[in-house]
N, C-alpha and C positions, 0 to 999 in steps of 0.2 A: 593590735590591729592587724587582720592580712592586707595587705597592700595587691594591688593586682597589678605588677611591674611588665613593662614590656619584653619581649626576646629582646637580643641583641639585632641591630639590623632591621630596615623598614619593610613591609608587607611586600612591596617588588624588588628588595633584594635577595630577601628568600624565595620566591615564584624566581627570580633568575637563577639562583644555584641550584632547585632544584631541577631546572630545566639545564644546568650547564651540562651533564654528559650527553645528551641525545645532541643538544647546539653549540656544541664544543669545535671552536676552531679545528682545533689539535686531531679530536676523533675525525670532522671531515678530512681532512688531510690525509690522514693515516686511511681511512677506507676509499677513498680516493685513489690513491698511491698502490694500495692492495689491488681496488679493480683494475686498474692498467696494466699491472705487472702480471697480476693473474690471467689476463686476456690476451696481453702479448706475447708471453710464456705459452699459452693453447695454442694458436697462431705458428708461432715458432717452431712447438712441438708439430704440430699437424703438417707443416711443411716438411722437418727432418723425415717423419716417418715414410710422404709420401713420394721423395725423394729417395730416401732408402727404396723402399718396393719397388721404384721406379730403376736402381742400379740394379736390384736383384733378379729383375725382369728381366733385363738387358743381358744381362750375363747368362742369363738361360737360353737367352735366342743365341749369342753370341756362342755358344756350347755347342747349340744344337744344327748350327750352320754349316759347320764340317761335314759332318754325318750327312745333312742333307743332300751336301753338294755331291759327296761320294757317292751316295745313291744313286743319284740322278746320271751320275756319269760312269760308274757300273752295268748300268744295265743291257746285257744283252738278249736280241731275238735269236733262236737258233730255228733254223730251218728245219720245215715241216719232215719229219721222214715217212716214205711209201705215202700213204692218202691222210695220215695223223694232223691235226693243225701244227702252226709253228708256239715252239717255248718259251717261253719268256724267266731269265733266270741272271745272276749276277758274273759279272765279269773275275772277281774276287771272295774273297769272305764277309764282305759288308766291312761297315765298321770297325774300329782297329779295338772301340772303345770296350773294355772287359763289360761293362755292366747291360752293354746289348745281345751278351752272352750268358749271364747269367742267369737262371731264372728269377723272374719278377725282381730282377737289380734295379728298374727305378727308370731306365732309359731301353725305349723301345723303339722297333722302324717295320714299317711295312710298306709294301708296294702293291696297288690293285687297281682294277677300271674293272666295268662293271657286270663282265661276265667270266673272268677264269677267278678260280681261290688266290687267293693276295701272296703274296710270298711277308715272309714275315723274322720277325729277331726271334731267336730261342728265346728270348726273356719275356715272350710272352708266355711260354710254357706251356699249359694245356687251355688256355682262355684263346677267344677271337679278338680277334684287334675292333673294336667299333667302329658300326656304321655310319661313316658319315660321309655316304654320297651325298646328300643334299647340299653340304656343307660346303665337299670338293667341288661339284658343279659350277660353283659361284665362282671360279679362281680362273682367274685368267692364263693365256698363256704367257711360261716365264713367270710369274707373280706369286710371290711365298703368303702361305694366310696363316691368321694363327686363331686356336680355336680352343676353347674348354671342352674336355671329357673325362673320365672316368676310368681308372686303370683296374689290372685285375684283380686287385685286392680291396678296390674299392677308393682306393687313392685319386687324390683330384690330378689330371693331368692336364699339362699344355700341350699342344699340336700345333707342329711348324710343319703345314703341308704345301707340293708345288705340284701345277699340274706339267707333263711330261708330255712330249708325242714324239715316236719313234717311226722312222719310214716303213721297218718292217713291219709294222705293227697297226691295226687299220683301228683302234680305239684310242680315245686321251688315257693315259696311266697318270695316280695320283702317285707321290709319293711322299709320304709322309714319317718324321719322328716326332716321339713324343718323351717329354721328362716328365720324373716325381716334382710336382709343385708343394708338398706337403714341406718338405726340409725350407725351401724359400716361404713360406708361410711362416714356420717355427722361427726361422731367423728374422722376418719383418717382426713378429710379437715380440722376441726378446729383446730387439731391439728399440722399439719401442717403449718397452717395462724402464730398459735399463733410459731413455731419453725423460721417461716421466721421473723416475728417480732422481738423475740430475738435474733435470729444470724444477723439480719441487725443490730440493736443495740450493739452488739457485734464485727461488722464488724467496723461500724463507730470507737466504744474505740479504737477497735486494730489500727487502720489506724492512729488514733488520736495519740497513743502511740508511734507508727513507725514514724510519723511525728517530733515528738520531739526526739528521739530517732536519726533520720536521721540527724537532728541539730546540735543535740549535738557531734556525729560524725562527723560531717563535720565543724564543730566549727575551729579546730584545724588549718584547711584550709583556713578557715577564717582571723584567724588570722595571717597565713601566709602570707594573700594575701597583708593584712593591712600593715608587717614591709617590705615588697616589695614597697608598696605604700611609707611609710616613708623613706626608703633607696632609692629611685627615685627620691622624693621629695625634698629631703638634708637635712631629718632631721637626721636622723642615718647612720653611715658607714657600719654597719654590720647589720644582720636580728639579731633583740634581742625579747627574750623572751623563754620560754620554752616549748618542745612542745611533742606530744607524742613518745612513742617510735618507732612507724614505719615513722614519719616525722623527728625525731630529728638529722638521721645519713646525710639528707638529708640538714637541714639546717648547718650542722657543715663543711659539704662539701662547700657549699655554701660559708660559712663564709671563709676557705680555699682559695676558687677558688677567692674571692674579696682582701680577704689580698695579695693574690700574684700576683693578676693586678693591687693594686696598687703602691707596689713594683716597679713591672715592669713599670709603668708610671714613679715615682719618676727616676728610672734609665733612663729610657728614656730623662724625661727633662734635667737630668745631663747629657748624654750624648750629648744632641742638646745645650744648653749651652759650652759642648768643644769644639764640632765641630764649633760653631761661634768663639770661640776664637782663636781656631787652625786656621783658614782661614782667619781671619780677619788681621792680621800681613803682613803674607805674597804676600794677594793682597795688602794691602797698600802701599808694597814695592817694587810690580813689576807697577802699577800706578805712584808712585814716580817715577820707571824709566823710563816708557814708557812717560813721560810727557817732559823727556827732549829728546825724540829719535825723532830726524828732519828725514821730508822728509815721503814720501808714507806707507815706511816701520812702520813708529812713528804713522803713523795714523792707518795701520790697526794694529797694536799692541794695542791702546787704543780700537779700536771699538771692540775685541776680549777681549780685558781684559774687560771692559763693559756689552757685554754680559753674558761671566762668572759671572763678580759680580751679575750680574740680577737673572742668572740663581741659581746661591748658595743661593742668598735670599730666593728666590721665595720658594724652597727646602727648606730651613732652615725651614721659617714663615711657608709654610703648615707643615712641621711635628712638630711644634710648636702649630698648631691649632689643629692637630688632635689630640697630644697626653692630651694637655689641655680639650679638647673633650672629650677625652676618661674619664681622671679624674673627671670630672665636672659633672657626674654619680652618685656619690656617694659623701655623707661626709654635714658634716653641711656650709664647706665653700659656698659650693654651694647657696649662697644667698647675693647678692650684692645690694647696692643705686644706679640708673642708675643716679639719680639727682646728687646727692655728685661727680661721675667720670665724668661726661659734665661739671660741676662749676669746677672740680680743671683740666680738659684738655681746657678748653676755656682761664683761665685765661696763661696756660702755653702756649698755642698758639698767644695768644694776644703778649704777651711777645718777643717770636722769631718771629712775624711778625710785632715787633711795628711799622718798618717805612711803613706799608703798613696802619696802621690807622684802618682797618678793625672793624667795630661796631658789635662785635659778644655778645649777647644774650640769655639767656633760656628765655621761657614763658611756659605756661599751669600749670600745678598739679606744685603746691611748692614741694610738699611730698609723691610723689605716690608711691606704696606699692615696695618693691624690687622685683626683676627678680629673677627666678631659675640659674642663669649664675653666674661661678666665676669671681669675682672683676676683676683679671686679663685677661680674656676673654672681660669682656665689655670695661675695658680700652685699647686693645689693638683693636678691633675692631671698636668702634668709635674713637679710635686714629686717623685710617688710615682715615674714613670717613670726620673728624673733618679737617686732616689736608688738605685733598682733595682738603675740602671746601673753607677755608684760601686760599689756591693755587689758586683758580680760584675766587674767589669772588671780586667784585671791590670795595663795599665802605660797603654790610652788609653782615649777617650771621644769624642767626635766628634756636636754636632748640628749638621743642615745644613737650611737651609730656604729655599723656593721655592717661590714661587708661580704660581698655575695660573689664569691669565685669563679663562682661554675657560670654566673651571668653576667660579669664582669660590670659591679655595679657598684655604687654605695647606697646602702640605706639611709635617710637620716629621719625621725623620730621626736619631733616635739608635743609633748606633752603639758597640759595645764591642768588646775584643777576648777578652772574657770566654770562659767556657764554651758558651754559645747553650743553647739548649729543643732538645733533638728534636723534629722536626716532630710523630711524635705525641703529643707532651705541649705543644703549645702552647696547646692547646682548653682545657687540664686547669688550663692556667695561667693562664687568663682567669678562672676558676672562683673566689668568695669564699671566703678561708678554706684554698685550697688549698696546702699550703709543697711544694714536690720537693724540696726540700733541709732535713729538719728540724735539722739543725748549726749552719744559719744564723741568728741573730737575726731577730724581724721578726714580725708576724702572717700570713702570706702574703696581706695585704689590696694592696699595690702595684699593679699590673698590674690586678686586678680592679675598683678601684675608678678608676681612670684611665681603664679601658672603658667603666665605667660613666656617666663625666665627657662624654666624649667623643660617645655618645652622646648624653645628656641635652642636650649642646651642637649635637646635628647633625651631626657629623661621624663619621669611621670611625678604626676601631687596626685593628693589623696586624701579626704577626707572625713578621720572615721572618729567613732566614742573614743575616750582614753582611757586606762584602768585607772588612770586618778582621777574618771568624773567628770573633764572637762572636753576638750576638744584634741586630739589628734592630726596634726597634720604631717603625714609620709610621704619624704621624697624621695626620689630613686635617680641617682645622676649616673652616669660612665665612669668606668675607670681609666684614668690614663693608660696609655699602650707605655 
């Protein structure tokens, strides 16, 4: 028979794992932690640089202040000679500075208003100084202005210019230096290179730090996930360990809410226990009566008392599975031998169908690993299956079991050589309450309630033809962790 057995895990436990990386705690966190660091780090960066430009700027004026002043206080008018106008020329050599001597050294000065040739530094060498009376105009008297232009080489300069008025002299004179900007340029970019270098290296530590950091916070979770795992598993009845204090009010809760469902199971099974005894008496004593009432009235007295019986079972055994169900959640019991309860339910069956002779059997795994299912659960569910079997089987019996590694499962395998189900009446026969063969002794609760086990336990039934003829029924339980 192929059995069609389920994955491990229910249809929204896989829809969640495979949604855990995109809704993973852990990855929000960490990109998280990345966009802040990466944005504070820009920020940061963006200030260093524009602080830097902003000292290197300074330092150019501050350079070019001297020079300035020397100009301004250099300058003399010499007196007209015969009918000539008067000259306008410096009291000294200019500047002490070599590179307003050198040509195109980087640092220039000129002095002009707006109708003699300017006087001017050698280092402008065979180039004019630029025009920019429009520029001077603007300038107050006394008031330095600073200006962008263009040197001889084509180099970006700054201009720290001051307008001047001399008594001999009937025009305003501008007087202005200029420096190479191109070197304070080179230096804000290297500086800069070398700022993204560090704060990338910086960024990486910090992200690196947060990453561990994120762990180690989330540890906690971790390890809650873990005594989850073991308390599902059946190895623990309660979440054990210790945990921090914004998880700990939440595991002791926990521990609470599981102490008093199982309680409530334990009362449950005692109650379903009374209620079988309480009922059991009383039908047995209206059956004793009904069995000697003659006549149409006697019969349907029995088929009404029948049904009832069926109907109390049926009730009993599921709230028997469910509440065993419910327990079989939690607790170390939660781990049975499937092998050990087929040998000691086969031999007990042999036994109450000795004169049927029935040749019933295990093969497969001597010793395969146990089920996640309480002892009581698989004994009671291949009970019904087992005794199904027996009922219907004409001369064998056959369970074979093997397990499924990679699906972390048991097989188990009952075969007869009986009559089988017609495939469409197999559905009908999973159904409580339902007999195909009313001739038969029994409630037709067997099969149904073993579906029902089976499921309750996680696992799947199934069933198909058998190679010996008769009926097949495959179940599929867990394996203990």
């Amino acid at each position: 028979m192929s059995g069609n057995p389920s994955s491990p895990g229910n249809p929204a436990q896989r829809e969640n794992a495979a949604l855990l990386p995109d809704g993973s705690l852990h990855r929000r966190l960490l990109l998280a932690a990345a966009a802040w660091i990466a944005l504070a780090l820009l920020v940061v960066g963006a200030l260093l640089v524009a602080l830097f430009r902003h000292h290197a700027g300074h330092e150019l004026a501050v350079r070019a202040a001297g020079p300035l002043d020397a100009l301004a206080a250099s300058l003399v008018v010499q007196p007209a000679a015969a009918a000539g106008p008067p000259v306008l020329r410096l009291a000294d050599d200019g500047p002490a500075d070599e590179a307003f001597r050198r040509p195109y050294g980087g640092a220039y000065w000129w002095v002009a208003d707006a109708a003699v040739q300017p006087l001017r530094s050698r280092s402008w060498w065979d180039t004019q100084p630029p025009a920019l009376a429009g520029a001077f105009s603007r300038l107050a008297d006394e008031q330095i202005g600073r200006f962008e232009a263009t040197g001889p080489q084509q180099q970006p300069l700054v201009v720290w210019a001051r307008r001047v008025e001399l008594a001999a002299w009937d025009r305003p004179l501008v007087v202005a230096v200029a420096l190479d900007a191109s070197r304070q340029q080179d230096m804000v970019s290297d500086f800069a290179r070398t700022v993204a270098l560090a704060l990338g290296v910086l960024a990486a530590a910090l992200w690196g730090a947060s990453r561990v950091q994120v762990q180690q916070g989330l540890a906690p979770l971790v390890r809650l996930q873990q005594a989850l795992s073991n308390l599902r598993g059946g190895h623990s009845r309660l979440l054990v360990g210790r945990f921090p204090a914004e998880l700990q009010p939440l595991v002791d809760d926990l521990n609470g809410l599981l102490q008093d469902n199982d309680r409530l199971v334990r009362q449950a099974r005692e109650q379903t226990g009374n209620l079988a005894h309480a009922l059991k008496t009383p039908l047995a004593v209206l059956g004793n009566a009904a069995a000697a009432w003659p006549g149409e009235g006697g019969e349907l007295l029995r088929s009404q008392l029948a049904q009832i019986q069926r109907q109390v079972d049926m009730q009993l055994v599921r709230a028997r599975a469910t509440v065993t169900g419910l327990g079989a959640g939690r607790g170390a019991e939660r781990r049975s031998d499937a092998a050990a309860v087929v040998d000691a339910l086969l031999r007990t069956l042999q036994r109450l169908h000795a004169e049927r002779a029935i040749d019933a059997y295990r093969q497969g795994e001597a010793t395969p690993p146990p089920v996640a299912v309480e002892a009581e659960v698989v004994h009671e569910l291949l009970g019904n299956v087992l005794d199904n079997g027996f009922r219907w089987a004409r001369n064998r019996l056959r369970v074979t079991l093997a397990t499924n590694a990679g699906a972390a499962c048991l097989h188990l395998c009952i075969d007869d050589d009986g009559p089988g189900i017609a495939p469409d009446l197999r559905a009908e026969a999973l159904q409580r309450g339902r007999r195909l063969d009313e001739t038969q002794p029994g409630s037709g609760l067997g099969l149904a309630i073993a579906d029902e086990l089976v499921r309750l336990a996680g696992g799947t039934l199934a069933l198909e033809t058998s190679p010996m003829g008769g009926l097949q029924v495959r179940i599929t339980l867990p394996l203990a962790r």
